[in-house]
C-alpha positions in Angstrom: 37.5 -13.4 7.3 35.5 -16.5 7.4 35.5 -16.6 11.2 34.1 -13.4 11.0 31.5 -14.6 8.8 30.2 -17.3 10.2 29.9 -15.0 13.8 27.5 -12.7 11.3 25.8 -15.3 10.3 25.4 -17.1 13.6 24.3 -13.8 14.9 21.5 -13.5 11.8 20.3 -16.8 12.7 19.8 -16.2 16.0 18.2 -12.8 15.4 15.7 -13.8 12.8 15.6 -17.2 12.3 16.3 -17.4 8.9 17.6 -21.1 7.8 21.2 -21.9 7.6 20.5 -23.2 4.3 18.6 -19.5 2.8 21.8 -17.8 4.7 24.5 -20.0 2.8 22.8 -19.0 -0.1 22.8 -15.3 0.5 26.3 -15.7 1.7 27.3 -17.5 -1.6 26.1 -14.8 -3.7 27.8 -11.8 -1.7 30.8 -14.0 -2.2 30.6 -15.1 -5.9 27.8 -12.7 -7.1 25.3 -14.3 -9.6 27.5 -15.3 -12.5 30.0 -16.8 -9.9 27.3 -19.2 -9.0 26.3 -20.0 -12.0 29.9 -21.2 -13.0 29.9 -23.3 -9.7 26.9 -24.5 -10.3 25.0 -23.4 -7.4 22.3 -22.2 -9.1 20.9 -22.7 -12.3 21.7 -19.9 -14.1 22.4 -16.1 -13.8 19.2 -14.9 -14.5 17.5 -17.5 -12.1 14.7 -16.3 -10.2 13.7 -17.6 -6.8 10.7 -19.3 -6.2 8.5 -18.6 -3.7 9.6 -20.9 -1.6 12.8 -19.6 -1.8 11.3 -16.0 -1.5 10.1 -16.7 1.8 12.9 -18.5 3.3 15.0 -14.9 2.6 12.3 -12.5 4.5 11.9 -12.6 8.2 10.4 -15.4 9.8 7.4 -12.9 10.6 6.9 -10.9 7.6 3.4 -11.3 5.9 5.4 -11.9 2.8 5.4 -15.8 4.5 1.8 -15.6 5.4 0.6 -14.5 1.6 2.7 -16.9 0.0 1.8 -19.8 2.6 -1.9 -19.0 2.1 -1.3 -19.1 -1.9 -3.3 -16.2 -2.3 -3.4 -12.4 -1.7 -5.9 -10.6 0.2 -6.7 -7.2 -1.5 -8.7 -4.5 0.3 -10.5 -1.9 -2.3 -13.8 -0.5 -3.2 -16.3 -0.8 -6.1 -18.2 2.3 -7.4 -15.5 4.7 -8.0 -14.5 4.5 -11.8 -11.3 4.5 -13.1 -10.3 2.9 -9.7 -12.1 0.3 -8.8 -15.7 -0.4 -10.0 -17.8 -3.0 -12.1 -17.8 -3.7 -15.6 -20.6 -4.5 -18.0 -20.1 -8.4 -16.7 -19.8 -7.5 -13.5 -16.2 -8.0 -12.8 -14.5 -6.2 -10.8 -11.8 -3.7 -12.6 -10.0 -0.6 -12.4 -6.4 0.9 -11.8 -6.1 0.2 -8.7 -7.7 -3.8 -9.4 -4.8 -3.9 -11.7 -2.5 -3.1 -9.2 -3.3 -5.8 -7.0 -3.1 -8.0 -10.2 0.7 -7.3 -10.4 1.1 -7.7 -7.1 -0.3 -11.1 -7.4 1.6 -12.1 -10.0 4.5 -10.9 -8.8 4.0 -13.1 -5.6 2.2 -16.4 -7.3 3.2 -15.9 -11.0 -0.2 -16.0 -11.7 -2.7 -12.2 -11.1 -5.8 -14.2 -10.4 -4.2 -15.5 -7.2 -6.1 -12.6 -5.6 -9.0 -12.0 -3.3 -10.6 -8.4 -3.8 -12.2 -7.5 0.1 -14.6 -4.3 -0.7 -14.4 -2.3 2.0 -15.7 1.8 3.0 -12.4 4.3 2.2 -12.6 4.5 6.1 -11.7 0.9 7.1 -8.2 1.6 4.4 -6.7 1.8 7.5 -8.3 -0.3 10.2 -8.5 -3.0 7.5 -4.4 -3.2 7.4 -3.3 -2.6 10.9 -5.9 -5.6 12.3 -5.0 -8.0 9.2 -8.1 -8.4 7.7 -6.5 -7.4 4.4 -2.5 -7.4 3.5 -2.8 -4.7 1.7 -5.0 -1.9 0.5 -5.1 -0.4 -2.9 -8.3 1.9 -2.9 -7.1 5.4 -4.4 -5.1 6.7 -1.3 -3.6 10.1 -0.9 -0.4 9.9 1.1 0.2 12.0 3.8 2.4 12.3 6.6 -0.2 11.8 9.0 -1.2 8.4 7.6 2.2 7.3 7.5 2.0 7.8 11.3 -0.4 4.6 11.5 0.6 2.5 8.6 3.7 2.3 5.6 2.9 3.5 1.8 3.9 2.0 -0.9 6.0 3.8 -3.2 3.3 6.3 -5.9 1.8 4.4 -8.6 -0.1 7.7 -9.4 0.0 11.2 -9.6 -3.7 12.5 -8.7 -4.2 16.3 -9.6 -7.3 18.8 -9.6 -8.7 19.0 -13.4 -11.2 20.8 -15.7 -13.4 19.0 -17.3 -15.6 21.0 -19.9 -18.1 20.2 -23.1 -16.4 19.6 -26.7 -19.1 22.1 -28.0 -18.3 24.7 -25.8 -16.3 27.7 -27.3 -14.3 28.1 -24.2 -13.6 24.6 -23.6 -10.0 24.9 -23.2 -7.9 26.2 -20.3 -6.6 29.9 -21.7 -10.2 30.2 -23.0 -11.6 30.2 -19.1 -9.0 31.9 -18.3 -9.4 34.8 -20.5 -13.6 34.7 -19.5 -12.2 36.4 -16.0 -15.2 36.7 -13.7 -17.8 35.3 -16.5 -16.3 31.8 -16.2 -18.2 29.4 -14.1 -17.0 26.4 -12.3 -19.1 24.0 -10.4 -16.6 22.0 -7.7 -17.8 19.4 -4.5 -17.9 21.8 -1.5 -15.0 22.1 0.6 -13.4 24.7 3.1 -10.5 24.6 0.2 -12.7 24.9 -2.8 -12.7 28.1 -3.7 -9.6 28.9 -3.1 -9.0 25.8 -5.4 -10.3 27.2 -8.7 -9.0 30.6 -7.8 -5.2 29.0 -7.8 -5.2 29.1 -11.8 -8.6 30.9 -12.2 -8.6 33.3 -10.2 -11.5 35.7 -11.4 -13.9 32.5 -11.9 -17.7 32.5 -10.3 -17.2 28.9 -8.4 -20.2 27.1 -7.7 -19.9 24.3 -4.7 -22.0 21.3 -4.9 -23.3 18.7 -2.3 -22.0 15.6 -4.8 -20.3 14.6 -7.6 -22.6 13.9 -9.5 -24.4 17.5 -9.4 -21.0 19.0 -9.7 -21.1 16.8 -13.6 -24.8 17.6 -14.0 -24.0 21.2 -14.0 -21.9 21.0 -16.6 -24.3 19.0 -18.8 -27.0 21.4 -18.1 -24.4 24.3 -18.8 -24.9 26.2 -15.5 -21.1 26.3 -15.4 -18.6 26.3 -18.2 -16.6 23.7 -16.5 -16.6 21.1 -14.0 -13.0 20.8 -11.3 -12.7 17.3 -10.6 -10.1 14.6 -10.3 -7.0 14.6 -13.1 -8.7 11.0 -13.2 -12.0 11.8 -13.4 -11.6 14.1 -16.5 -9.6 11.4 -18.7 -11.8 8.7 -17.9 -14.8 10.8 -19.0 -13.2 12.5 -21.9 -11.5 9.3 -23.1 -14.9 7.5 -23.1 -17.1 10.1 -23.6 -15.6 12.6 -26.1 -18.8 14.1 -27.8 -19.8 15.1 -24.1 -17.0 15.9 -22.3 -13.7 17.6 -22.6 -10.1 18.1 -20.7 -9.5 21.4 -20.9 -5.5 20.6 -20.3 -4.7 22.2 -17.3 -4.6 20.3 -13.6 -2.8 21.4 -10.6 -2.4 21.0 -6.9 -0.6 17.4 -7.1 -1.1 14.3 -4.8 0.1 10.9 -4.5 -1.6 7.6 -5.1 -0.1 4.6 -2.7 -0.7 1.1 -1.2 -1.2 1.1 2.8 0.5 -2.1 4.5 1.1 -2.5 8.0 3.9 -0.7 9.8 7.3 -2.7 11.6 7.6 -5.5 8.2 10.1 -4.5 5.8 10.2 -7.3 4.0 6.7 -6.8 2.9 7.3 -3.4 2.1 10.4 -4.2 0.1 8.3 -6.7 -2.0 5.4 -4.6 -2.8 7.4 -1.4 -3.9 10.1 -3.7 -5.8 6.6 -5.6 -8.0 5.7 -2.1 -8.4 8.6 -0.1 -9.8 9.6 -3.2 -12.2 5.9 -3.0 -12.9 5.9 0.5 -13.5 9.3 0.8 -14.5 11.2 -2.2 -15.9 10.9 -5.2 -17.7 6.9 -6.4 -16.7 4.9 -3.4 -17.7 2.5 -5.0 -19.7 -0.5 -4.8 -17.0 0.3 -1.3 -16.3 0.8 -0.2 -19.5 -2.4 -1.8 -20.5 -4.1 -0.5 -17.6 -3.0 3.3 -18.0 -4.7 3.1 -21.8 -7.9 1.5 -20.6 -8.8 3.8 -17.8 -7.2 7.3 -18.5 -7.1 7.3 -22.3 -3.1 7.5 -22.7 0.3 5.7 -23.6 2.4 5.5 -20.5 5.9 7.4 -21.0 8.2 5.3 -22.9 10.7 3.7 -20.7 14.5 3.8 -22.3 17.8 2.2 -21.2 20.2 4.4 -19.6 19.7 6.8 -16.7 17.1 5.7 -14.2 14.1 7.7 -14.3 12.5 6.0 -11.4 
């Protein structure tokens, strides 16, 4: 048996590169398992964590979990002007759910969520950015789809995006069953799109829909009551309704799900592995302070309460 395992690990060494020393180690705890070497006294303890150094002598000689943790910093691509996301504050720092994502990711890496360079970029160079390097990762609100996956990896979801309605507190029919009951008198402004009307007509499906060149007219029509409701982003409407709740309104129903991920470049595993392992203890496990924290600040709600016992992940 130990003939065979030294040819396995002479044949890891030879494929990747890794150091004899990083493979004894792995080898030791397949063999002992962590309390094992904590009674030899090849580690320090059980619960032991590697540092980053030893982090990047277990990943692939070519993984850009070595070139992050070499350069001591991460490289973050993102945007600015798109609240909850990613936009400025009152002192001009740069915050938002996906900012805080990157934050965990940094810490996770460095032990430390300020070793991390935000790159703004347009939502068209998400892409681009990753596959030529000029970012290691980007966290900029990104739908995955199957056709992106085609040119770079996603990250596991770190949100579930939805189609909302957003309506006025002082409106009589500001919640869901109340438009729904209005039948063709309910009004909904929407940003134009071949898919828009069919949209609003998914869960209201007598509904006057109104398509607007931005955004912002889609809200303004709402404020000026032309329309008795506004469908947006799931995010959109508890941002606005959590910090604005004498002018808007969720009227508690969203639909038509999607899923928020990270893009990193395609062919590193290792990378991959790191990122969705931050992010589910993040999400998930035993470090969900930033998240948690994040999830109050920018849609107004607790996170689910995590408890021991069947994985809900």
């Amino acid at each position: 048996m130990d003939e065979i395992t030294d040819e396995i690990s002479k044949g890891e060494r030879m494929k990747d590169g890794r150091s004899d020393a990083a493979l004894a180690k792995r080898r030791d705890f397949l063999k002992f398992g962590a309390a094992g070497l904590a009674t030899a006294g090849l580690v320090a303890g059980a619960a032991t964590t590697l540092t980053p150094q030893e982090a990047k002598a277990q990943a692939a000689s070519d993984s850009l979990l070595h070139t992050v943790l070499d350069r001591g910093k991460l490289l973050v691509g993102t945007g600015s002007t798109n609240a909850p996301w990613h936009f400025e504050n009152e002192a001009g720092q740069l915050v938002g759910m996906d900012i805080t994502m990157g934050r965990i990711l940094a810490k996770g890496l460095f032990d430390d969520e300020n070793k991390v360079e935000f790159v703004l970029q347009d939502p068209a160079q998400r892409i681009p950015n990753v596959v030529t390097g000029k970012v290691d990762i980007s966290i900029q609100f990104m739908t995955i789809t199957a056709q992106r996956a085609q040119l770079i990896n996603f990250s596991r979801p770190y949100y579930v995006e939805g189609v909302a309605l957003l309506t006025r507190p002082d409106a009589e029919n500001r919640t869901f069953d109340k438009l729904l009951a209005g039948g063709s008198s309910t009004r909904v402004s929407i940003l134009q799109n071949v898919d828009a009307e069919q949209s609003v007509h998914t869960v209201l499906p007598q509904a006057e829909v109104m398509q607007l060149d931005t955004q912002a007219n889609v809200l303004q029509a709402l404020d000026s009551k032309r329309v008795d409701a506004a469908a947006v982003d799931l995010s959109t409407v508890r941002w606005l309704a959590s910090r604005n709740p004498d002018r808007y309104f969720d009227a508690g129903k969203s639909w038509y799900s999607m899923l928020y991920g990270a893009a990193l470049r395609q062919d590193d595993l290792d990378w991959l592995q790191f990122v969705n392992t931050t992010f589910m203890v993040a999400m998930f496990g035993h470090e969900t302070g930033l998240y948690d924290k994040a999830f109050k600040d920018y849609f107004g709600l607790d996170a689910p309460v995590r408890k021991p016992g069947f994985p809900t992940i």
